[in-house]
C-alpha positions in Angstrom: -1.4 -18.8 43.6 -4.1 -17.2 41.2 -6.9 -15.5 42.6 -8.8 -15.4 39.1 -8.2 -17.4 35.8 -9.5 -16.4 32.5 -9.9 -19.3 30.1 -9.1 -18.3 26.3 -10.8 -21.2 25.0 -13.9 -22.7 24.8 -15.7 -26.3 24.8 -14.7 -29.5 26.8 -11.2 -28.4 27.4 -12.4 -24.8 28.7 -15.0 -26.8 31.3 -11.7 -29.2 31.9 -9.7 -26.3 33.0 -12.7 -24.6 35.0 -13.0 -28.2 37.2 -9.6 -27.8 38.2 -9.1 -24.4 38.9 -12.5 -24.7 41.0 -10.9 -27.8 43.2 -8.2 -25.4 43.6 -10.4 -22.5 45.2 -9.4 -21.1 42.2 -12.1 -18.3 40.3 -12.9 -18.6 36.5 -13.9 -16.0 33.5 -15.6 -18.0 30.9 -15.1 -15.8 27.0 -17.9 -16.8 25.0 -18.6 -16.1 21.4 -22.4 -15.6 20.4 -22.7 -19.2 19.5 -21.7 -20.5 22.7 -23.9 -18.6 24.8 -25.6 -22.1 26.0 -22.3 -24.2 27.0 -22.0 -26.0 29.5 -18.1 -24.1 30.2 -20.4 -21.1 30.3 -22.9 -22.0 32.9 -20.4 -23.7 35.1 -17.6 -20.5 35.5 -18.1 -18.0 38.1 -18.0 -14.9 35.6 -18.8 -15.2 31.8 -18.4 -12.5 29.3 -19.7 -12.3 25.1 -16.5 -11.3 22.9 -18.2 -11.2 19.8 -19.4 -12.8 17.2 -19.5 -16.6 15.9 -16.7 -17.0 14.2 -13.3 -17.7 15.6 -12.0 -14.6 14.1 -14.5 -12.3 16.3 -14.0 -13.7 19.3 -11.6 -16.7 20.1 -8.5 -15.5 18.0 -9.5 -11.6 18.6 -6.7 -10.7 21.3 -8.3 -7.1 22.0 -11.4 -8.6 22.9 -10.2 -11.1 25.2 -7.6 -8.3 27.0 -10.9 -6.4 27.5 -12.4 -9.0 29.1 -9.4 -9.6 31.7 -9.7 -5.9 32.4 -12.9 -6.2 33.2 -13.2 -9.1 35.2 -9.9 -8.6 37.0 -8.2 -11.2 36.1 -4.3 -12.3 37.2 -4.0 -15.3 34.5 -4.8 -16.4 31.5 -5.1 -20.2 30.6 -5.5 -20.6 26.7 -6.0 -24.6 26.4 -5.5 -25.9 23.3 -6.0 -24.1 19.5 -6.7 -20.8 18.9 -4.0 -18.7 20.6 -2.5 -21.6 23.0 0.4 -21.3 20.7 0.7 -17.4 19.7 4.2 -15.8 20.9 2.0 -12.3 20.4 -0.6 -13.3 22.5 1.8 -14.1 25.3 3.7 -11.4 25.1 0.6 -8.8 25.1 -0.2 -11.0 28.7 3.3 -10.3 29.7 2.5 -6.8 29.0 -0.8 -6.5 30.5 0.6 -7.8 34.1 -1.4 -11.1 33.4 0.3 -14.7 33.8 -0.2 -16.5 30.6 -0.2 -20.3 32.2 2.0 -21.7 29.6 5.7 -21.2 28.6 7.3 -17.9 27.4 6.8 -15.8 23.6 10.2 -17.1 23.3 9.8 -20.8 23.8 6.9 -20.7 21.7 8.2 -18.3 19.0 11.6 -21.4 19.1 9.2 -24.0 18.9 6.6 -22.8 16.7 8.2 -22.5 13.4 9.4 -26.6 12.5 13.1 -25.3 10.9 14.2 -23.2 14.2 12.7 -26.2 16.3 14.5 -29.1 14.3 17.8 -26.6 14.1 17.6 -26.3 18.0 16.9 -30.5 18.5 19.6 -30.9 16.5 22.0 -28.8 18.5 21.0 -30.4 21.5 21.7 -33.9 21.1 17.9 -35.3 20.0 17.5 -36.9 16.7 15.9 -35.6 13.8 14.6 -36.9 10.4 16.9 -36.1 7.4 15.8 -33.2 5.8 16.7 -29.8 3.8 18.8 -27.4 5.3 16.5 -24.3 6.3 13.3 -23.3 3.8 12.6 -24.4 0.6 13.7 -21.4 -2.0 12.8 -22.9 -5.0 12.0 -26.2 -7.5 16.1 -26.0 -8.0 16.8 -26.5 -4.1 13.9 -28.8 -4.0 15.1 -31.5 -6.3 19.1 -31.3 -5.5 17.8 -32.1 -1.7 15.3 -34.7 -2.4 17.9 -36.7 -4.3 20.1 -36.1 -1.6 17.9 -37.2 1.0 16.8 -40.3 -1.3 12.9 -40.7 -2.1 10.3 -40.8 -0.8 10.4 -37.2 1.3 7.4 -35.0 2.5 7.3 -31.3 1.8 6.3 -29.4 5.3 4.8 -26.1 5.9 7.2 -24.1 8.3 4.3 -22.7 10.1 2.1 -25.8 9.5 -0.1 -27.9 11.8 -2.8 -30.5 11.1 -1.3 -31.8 8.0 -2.3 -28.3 6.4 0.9 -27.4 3.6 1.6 -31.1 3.4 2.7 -32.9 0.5 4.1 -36.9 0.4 6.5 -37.3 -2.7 7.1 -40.8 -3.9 9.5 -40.1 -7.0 11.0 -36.4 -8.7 8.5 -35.9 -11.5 5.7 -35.9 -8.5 8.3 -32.9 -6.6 6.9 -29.6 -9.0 3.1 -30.0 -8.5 3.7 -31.1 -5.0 6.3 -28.1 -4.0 3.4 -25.5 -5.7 0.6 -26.9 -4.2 2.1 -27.4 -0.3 3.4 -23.4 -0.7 0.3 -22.3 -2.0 -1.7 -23.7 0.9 0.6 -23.4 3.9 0.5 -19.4 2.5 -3.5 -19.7 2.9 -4.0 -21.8 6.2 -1.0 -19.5 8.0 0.2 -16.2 6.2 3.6 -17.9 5.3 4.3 -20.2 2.2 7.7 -21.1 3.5 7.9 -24.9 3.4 10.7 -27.4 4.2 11.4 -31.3 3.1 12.1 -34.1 4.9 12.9 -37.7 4.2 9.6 -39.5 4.3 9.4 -42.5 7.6 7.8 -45.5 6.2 5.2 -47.6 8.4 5.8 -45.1 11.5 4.7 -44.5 14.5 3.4 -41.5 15.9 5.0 -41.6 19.8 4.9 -38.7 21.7 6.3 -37.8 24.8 4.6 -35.8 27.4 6.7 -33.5 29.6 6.8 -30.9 32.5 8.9 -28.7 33.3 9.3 -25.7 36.5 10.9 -22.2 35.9 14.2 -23.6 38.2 15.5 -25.8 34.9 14.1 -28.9 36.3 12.5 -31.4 33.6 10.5 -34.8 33.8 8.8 -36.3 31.4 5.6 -38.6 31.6 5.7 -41.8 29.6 4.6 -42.0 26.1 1.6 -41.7 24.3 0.6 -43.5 20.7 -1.4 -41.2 18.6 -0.8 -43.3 15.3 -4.3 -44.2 14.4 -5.5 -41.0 12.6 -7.0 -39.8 9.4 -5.2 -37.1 7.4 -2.5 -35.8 10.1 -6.0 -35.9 12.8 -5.4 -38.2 15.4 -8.5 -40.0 15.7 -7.7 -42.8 18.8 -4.4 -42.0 21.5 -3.3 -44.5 24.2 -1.0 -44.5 26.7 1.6 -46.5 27.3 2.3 -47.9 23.3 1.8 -51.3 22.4 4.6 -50.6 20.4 7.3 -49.0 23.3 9.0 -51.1 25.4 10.8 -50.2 28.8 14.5 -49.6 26.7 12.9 -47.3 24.2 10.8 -46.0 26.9 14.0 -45.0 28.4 15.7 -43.5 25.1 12.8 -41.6 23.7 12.2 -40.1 27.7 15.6 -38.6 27.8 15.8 -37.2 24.7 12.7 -35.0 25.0 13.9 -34.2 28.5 17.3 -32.9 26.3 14.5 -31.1 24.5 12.9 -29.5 27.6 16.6 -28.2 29.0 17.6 -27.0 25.3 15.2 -24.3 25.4 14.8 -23.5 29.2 11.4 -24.6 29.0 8.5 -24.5 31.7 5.3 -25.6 31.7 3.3 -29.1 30.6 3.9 -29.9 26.8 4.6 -32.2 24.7 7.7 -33.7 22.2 6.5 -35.6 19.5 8.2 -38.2 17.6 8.1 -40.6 14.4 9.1 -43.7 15.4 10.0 -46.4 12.4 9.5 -50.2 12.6 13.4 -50.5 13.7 12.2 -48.5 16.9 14.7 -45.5 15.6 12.9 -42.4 16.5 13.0 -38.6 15.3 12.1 -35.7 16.6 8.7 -34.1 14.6 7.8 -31.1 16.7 7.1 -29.6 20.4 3.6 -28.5 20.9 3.9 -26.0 23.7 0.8 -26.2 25.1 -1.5 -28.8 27.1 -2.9 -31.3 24.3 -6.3 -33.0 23.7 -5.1 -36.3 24.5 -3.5 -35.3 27.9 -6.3 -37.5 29.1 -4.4 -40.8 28.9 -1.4 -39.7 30.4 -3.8 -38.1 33.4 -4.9 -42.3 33.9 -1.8 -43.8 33.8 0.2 -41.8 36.2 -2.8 -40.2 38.6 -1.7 -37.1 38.1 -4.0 -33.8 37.2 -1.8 -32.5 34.3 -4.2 -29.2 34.3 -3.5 -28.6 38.0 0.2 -29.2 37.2 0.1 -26.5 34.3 -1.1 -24.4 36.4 1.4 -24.8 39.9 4.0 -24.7 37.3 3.1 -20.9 36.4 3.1 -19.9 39.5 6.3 -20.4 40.4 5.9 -24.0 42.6 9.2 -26.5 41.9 8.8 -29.9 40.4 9.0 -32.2 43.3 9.3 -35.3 41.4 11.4 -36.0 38.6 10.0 -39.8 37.5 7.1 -40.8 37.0 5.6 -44.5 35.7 2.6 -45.7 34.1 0.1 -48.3 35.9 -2.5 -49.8 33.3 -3.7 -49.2 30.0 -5.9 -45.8 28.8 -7.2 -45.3 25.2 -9.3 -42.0 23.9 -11.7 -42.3 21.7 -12.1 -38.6 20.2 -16.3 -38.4 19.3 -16.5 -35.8 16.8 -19.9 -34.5 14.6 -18.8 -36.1 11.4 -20.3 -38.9 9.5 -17.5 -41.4 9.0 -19.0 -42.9 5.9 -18.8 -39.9 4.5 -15.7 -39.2 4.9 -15.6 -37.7 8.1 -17.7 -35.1 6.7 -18.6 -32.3 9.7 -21.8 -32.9 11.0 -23.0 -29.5 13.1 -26.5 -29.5 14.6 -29.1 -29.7 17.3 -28.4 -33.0 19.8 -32.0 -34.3 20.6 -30.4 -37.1 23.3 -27.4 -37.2 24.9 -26.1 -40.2 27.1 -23.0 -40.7 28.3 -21.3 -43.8 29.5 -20.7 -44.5 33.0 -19.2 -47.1 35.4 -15.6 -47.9 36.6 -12.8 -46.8 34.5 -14.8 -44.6 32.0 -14.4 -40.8 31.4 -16.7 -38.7 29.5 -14.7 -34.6 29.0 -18.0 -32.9 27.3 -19.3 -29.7 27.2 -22.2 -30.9 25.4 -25.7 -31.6 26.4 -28.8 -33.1 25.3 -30.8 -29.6 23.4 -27.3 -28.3 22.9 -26.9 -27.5 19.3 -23.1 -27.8 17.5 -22.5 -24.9 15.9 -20.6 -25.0 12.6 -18.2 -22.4 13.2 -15.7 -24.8 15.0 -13.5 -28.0 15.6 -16.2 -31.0 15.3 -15.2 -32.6 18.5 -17.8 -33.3 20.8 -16.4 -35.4 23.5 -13.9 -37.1 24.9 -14.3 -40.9 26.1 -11.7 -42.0 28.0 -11.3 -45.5 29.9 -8.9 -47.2 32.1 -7.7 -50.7 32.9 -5.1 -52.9 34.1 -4.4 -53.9 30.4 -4.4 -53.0 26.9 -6.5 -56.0 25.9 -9.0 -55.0 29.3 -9.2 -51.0 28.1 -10.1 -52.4 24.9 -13.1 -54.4 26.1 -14.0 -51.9 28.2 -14.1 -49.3 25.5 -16.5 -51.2 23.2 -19.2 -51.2 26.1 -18.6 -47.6 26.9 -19.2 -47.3 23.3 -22.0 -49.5 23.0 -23.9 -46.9 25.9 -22.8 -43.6 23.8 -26.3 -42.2 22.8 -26.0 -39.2 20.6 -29.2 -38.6 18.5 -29.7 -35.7 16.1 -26.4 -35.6 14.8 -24.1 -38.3 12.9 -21.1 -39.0 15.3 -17.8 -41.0 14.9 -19.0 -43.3 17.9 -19.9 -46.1 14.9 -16.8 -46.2 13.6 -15.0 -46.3 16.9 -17.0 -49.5 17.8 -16.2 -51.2 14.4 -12.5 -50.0 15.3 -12.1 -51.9 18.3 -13.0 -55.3 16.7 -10.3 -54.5 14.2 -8.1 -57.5 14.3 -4.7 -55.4 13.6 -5.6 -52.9 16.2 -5.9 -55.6 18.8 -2.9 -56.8 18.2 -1.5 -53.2 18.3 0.1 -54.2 14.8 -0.9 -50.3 13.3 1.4 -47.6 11.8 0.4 -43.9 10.7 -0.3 -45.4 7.5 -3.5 -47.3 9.1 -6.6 -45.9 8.3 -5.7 -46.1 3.8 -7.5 -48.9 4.1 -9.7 -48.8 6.7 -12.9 -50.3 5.2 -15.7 -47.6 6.5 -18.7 -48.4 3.8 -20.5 -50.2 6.4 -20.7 -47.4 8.9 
């Protein structure tokens, strides 16, 4: 086992992986950028050390910076969360390099998985279905239109590289295809360095059902129940639960083997996660592999008892998978509590937090790295917090969600909490009748 881990991260999910690693007797190296100097994660690791400055770029994506710091501190693994270089094939290699075990899967399972046209290719091969789609990149408007009308409209135009719905165009007929095709290359080229962008048929009213997994460095594979991450705004998942009102025990079944296939396609080890559009005829297709721990882990943590953090973690050092099946008991939903003001349109919402409370009581889960004084800084993802709650059905997690809400105090800042509250009145949503589609007309004047 570790002696020291350095977490590459920072916020709620940094703290999350510090609590575990500390059960586990476990040391911890906190990196901090300048504007983080007053976390919470920072105050609660044994070692803490400034890479730079406040933007991501100077600290939290700088490599060099963050190698220095494992030098320094003595280090033997690097945990990297979720974001910034979780996913980077080059930062895992340059662990590799350093002697230092980077607690997620290999460069080469990331590299395979990271870019959507080798990951679909390699789904493909293995057995898992896949949405319809172009063969390989985009070229040109030529390829463009002889595929959409091949695939039959409407399709979606994907950035390769993409990832929260940036390079992401929906097409609804062909003269829509040539500003759609410019636009989705031009920005998938300016969120990742790469204008290559693929097409697929588009999945009307679906489902967004993932499917979380684990896996040992022996080629043994289980996978965790599902989770339902279809209430979101713009590709952001807003709400996940776990198990789907929409899953039942045979899809269960189908969807759980398949991303198993996935996991033994590619050799993989480590927690992550296969996602999957599912469409209202319960036929489901593979979308993508995040290869990394995920925000929402949460849920699936409730359901099944189990510390997926602490299970990331035995997994890179070398322990076997003892158990290969695993099933859910109760409901869990997350609400994610971001520093946005939902009547504006989610607009981002930094600043200093004059109160702070937090909900309490059985079945409730607050992951926060915030604290009343603490001021958001504007440099980074708006989430706040985490609220999490359990119970022994869907219909009881929802109840017990509003009052958890109902005790959320957050003054200073605008927070989603408002709209979370009006949410779980929604008549549709308690009757877990929702698709992907579910928030276009979400009515959020009154917040």
């Amino acid at each position: 086992m570790f002696r020291k881990i350095l977490i590459a991260n920072r916020g709620e999910i940094a703290l999350r992986v510090i609590r575990t690693a500390k059960e586990m007797g476990i040391k911890t190296v906190a990196v901090h950028s300048t504007a983080d100097t007053d976390s919470l994660f920072v105050r609660f690791a044994d070692e803490s050390v400034c890479i730079g400055g406040p933007r991501s770029n100077e600290s939290y994506l700088d490599m060099q910076r963050i190698m220095a710091a494992v030098e320094i501190t003595n280090a033997d693994a690097i945990h990297p969360g979720y974001g910034f270089l979780a996913e980077n094939a080059e930062f895992a290699e340059i662990c590799a390099e350093y002697g230092v075990k980077f607690i997620g899967p290999t460069a080469e399972m990331i590299r395979g998985m990271g870019d959507k046209i080798t990951a679909k290719t390699t789904m493909k091969k293995a057995g898992v279905p896949v949405i319809p789609g172009s063969e390989g990149l985009i070229k040109d408007l030529g390829k463009a239109k002889k595929d959409a009308a091949r695939i039959g409209y409407p399709v979606i135009l994907k950035a390769t590289a993409g990832g929260g719905g940036k390079g992401m165009r929906l097409v609804w007929e062909e003269k829509g295809l040539e500003d759609a095709f410019n636009k989705a290359a031009q920005e998938a080229e300016a969120s990742f360095g790469n204008p290559g962008v693929y097409l697929e048929k588009f999945i009307e009213e679906p489902r967004h059902i993932e499917i979380q997994v684990i896996a040992d460095q022996y080629g043994h594979a289980a996978h965790l129940s599902e989770r339902d991450c279809s209430i979101q705004r713009r590709h952001q998942k807003l709400v996940e639960e776990a198990p789907s009102p929409f899953v039942d025990d045979k899809l269960r079944k189908k969807m759980g083997a398949a991303a198993i296939k996935a996991c033994k396609a590619i050799g993989y080890e480590s927690v992550g996660t296969i996602e999957f559009l599912v469409d209202k005829h319960k036929n489901f297709y593979f979308m993508e592999m995040n290869t990394r721990i995920q925000v929402e882990h949460t849920v699936t943590e409730e359901v099944m008892d189990l510390d997926l953090i602490r299970a990331q973690i035995n997994m890179a050092a070398g322990e076997k998978l003892e158990q290969d099946a695993w099933f859910p008991h109760g409901h869990s939903i997350e609400c994610r509590i971001n520093a946005e003001d939902p009547a504006k349109g989610f607009a981002p919402h930094p600043g200093r937090v004059s109160q702070f409370h937090t909900p309490k009581g059985h079945g409730v889960r607050v992951d926060t790295h915030v604290s009343a004084g603490y001021s958001i800084p504007p440099y980074y993802d708006s989430m706040i917090a985490k609220l999490i709650v359990r119970a022994k059905d869907r219909p009881s997690a929802i109840a017990k969600m509003r009052r958890a809400l109902d005790e959320f105090i957050v003054e200073g800042v605008k927070t989603t909490v408002p709209f979370h509250r009006k949410l779980m009145d929604d008549e549709r949503f308690n009757e877990g009748n929702f698709d992907t589609s579910f928030m276009n007309d979400f009515d959020l004047s009154d917040l």
